[in-house]
C-alpha positions in Angstrom: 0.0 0.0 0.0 2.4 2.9 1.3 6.4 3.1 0.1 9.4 4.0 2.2 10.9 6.7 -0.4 13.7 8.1 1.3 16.3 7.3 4.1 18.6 9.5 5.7 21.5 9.3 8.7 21.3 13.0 9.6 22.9 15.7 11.5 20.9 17.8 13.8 24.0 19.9 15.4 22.6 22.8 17.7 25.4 24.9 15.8 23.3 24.8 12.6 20.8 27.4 14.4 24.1 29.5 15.4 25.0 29.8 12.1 21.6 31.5 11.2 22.6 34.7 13.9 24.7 37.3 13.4 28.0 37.2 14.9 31.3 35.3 14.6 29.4 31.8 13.8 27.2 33.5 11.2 27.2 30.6 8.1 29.3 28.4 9.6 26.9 25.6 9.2 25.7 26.2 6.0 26.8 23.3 4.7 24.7 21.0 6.7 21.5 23.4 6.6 22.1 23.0 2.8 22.3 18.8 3.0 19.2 19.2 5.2 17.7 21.5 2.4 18.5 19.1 0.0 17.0 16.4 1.5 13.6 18.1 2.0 13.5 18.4 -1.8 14.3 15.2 -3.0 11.6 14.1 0.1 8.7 16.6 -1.9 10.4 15.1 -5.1 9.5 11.6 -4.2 6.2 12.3 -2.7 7.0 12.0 1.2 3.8 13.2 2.9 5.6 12.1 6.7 8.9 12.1 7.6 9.8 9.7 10.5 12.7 10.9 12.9 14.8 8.4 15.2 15.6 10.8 17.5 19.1 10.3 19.7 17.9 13.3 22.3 14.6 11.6 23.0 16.1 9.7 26.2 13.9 7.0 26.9 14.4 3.9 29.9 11.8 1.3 29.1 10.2 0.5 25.8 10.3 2.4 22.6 7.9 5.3 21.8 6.4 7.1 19.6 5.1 10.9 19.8 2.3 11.1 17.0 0.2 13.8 18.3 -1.3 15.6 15.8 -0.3 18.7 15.7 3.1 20.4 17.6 3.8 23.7 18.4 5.9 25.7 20.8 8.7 27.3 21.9 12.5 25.3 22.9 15.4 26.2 24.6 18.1 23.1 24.7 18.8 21.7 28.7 22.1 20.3 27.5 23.1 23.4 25.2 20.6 26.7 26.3 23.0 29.0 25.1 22.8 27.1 21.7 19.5 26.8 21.1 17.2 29.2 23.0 13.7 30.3 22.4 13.6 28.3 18.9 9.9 28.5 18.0 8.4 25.2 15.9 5.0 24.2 14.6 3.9 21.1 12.3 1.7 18.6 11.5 1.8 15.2 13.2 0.3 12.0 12.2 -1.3 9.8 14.8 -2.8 7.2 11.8 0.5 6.8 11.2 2.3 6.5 14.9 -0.4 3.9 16.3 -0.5 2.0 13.0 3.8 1.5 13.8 3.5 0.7 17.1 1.0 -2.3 16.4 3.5 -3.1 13.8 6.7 -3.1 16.2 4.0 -5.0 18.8 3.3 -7.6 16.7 6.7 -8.5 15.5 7.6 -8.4 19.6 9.2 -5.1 20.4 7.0 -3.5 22.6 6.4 -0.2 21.3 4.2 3.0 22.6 2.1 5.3 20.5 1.8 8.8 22.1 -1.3 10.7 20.6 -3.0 12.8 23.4 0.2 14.0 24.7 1.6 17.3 25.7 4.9 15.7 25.2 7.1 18.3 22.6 9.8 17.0 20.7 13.2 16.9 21.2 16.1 18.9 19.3 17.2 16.0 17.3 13.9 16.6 15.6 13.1 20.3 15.9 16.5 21.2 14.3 16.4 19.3 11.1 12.7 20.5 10.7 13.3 24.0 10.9 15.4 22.9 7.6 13.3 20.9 6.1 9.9 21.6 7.0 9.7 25.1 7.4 6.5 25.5 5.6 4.7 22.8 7.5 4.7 20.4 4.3 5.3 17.4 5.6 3.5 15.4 8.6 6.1 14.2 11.2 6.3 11.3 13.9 9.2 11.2 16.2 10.5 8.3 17.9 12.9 7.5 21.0 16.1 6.7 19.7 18.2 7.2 22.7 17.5 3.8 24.3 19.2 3.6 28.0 18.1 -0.1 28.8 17.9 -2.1 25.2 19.5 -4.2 22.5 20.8 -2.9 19.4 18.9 -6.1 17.7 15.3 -5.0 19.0 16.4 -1.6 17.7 17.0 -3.0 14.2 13.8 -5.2 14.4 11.7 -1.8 15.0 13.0 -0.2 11.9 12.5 -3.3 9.8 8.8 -3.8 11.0 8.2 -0.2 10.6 9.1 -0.6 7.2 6.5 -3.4 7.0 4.3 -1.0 8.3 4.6 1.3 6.4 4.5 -0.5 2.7 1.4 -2.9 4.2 -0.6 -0.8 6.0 -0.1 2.8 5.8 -1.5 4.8 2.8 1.0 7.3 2.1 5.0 7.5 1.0 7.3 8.0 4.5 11.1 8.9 5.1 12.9 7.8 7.7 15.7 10.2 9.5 18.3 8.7 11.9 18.7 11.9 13.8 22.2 11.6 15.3 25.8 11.9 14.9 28.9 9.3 14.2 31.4 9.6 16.9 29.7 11.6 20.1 33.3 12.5 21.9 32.0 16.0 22.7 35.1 18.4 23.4 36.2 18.3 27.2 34.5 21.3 28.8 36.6 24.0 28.6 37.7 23.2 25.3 34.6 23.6 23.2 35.8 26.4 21.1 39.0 25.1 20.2 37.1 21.9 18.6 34.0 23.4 17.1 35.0 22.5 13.8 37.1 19.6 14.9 36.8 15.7 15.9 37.7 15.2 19.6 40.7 12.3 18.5 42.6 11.2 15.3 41.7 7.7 16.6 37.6 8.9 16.8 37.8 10.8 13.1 39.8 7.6 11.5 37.4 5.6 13.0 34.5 7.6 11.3 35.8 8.4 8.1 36.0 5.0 7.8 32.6 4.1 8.7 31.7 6.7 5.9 33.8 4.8 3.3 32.4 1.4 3.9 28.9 2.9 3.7 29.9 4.5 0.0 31.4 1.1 -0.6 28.1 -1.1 0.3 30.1 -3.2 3.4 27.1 -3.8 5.3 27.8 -6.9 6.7 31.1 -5.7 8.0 29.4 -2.3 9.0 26.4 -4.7 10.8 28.8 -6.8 12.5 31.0 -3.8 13.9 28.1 -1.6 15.1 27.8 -2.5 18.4 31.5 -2.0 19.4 31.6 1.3 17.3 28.8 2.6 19.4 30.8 1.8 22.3 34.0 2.3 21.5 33.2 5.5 19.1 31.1 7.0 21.6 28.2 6.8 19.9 25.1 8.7 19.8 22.2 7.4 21.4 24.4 4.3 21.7 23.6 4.5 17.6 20.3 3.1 18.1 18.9 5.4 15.4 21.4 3.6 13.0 20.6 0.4 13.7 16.7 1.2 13.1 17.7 3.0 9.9 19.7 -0.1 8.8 17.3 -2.6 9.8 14.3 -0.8 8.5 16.7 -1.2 4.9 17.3 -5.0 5.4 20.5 -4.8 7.9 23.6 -7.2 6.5 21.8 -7.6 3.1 21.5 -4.0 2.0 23.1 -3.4 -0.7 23.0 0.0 -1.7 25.6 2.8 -1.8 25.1 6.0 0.6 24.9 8.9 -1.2 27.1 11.7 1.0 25.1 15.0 0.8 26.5 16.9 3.6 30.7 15.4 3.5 32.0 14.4 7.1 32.7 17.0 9.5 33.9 17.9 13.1 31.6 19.9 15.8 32.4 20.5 19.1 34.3 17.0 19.4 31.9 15.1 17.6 31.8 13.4 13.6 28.7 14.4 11.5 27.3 13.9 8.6 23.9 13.9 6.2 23.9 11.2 4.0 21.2 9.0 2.0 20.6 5.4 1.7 18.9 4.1 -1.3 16.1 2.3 -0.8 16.6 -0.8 -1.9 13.8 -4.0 -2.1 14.3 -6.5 1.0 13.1 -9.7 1.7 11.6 -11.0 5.2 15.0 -12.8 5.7 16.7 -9.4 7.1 15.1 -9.8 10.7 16.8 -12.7 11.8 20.1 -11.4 10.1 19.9 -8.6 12.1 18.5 -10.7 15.2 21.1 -12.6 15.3 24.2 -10.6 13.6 23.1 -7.6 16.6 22.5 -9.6 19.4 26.7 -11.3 18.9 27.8 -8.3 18.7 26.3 -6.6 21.4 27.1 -9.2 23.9 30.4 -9.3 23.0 30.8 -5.5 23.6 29.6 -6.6 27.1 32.2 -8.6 28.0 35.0 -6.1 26.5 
């Protein structure tokens, strides 16, 4: 019925918005409010009426959830960075059809999932920030969903974004991108330090690392990618534990994707941390990426645990 047209691994650095004020960070970021510009129009290209975030800010300790309420609209100041991102005013559409008909999804295929419709609940920065981008006009619907996951497996993570993609082409009556929301390496610089790395990567060891990553994601290496991702979230530091990746690469068939990320926004360095906008091709899958993922996540994972 529906079609996943478009996915993403996005940034959503709070510097983007600095780089709209005057002052000695004016245009800094234009690069990566350009990728995220970019993006929007090959979305309205394609037809996306809802763009799905995995948000790494939306710090959740039980479950995964979904904020689908149908319309949001206020005013944000960052708690982590407030002299960053103050008083940033957002409105859109949400799309509650959309957000209960994943959660059954993610439910039936046993990751228990939440739907949030009557909520007060605002979202996080890792979705406000690339919307002011690229949904400034209120074009597209969104749904955001808890992608920094305190207390769960990198596997269930990848299930989520597979049987959201189920969703989505079985049940849902529309065409859908999905945003991982979230950076590579997450070394932020040690305090003190911030403006000496605001355009840099905290380590040589952290941007190798990284760079890497990048070039085996041009290169179509997703086994080797899947099969490294949970001690690159640990040992890389990264976001959300990279929980938004794994939904992004499961929802695309995990170890047997095949296609070649298309780099919009090239690989740079912000306060410490690796970033990036890039697009995955969607490719077609076949049921037989679950228990790839299953099984290829879960090793991994446990062996991080006994590093």
């Amino acid at each position: 019925m529906g079609k996943l047209a478009l996915a993403a691994k996005i940034t959503h650095v709070p510097s983007m918005v600095l780089s709209e004020l005057d002052g000695p960070r004016k245009g800094t970021r234009q690069d990566a409010i350009d990728g995220h510009r970019e993006i929007s129009r090959r979305c309205r290209e394609l037809g996306v009426d809802t763009l799905v975030v995995f948000d790494t800010h939306w710090l959740v300790n039980a479950s995964y959830h979904i904020n689908c309420a149908p319309h949001f609209q206020g005013t944000y100041t960052s708690n982590e960075l407030p002299h960053f991102i103050s008083n940033l005013p957002f409105e859109c559409r949400g799309n509650p059809t959309l957000g209960k008909l994943l959660a059954q999804g993610c439910n039936a295929m046993g990751v228990e999932t939440l739907a949030h419709d009557a909520t007060t609940l605002a979202p996080e920065y890792g979705t406000l920030v690339p919307l002011r981008y690229m949904n400034a006009d209120q074009h597209f619907k969104v749904v955001s969903v808890s992608a920094l996951c305190m207390a769960h497996y990198l596997n269930d993570s990848a299930r989520l974004g597979w049987a959201m993609r189920r969703v989505v082409e079985q049940h849902y009556d529309g065409t859908v991108a999905f945003l991982a929301s979230g950076s590579l390496s997450h070394r932020f610089a040690q305090n003190g330090l911030a403006p000496e790395f605001a355009f840099k990567v905290w380590s040589p060891f952290l941007e190798a690392l990284d760079r890497n990553v990048v070039q085996m994601w041009q290169n179509a290496e997703w086994k080797t990618f899947c099969e490294m991702l949970p001690e690159y979230a640990a040992k890389g530091h990264g976001e959300g534990f990279m929980h938004d990746t794994a939904m992004l690469l499961g929802a695309l068939g995990w170890s047997d994707y095949d296609g070649h990320a298309d780099i919009v926004t090239p690989y740079f360095g912000a306060s410490g941390t690796g970033q990036i906008n890039a697009v995955f091709p969607v490719t077609p899958q076949s049921g037989q990426s679950v228990p790839a993922a299953q099984a290829s996540a879960a090793a991994g994972y446990q062996a991080v645990n006994r590093l």
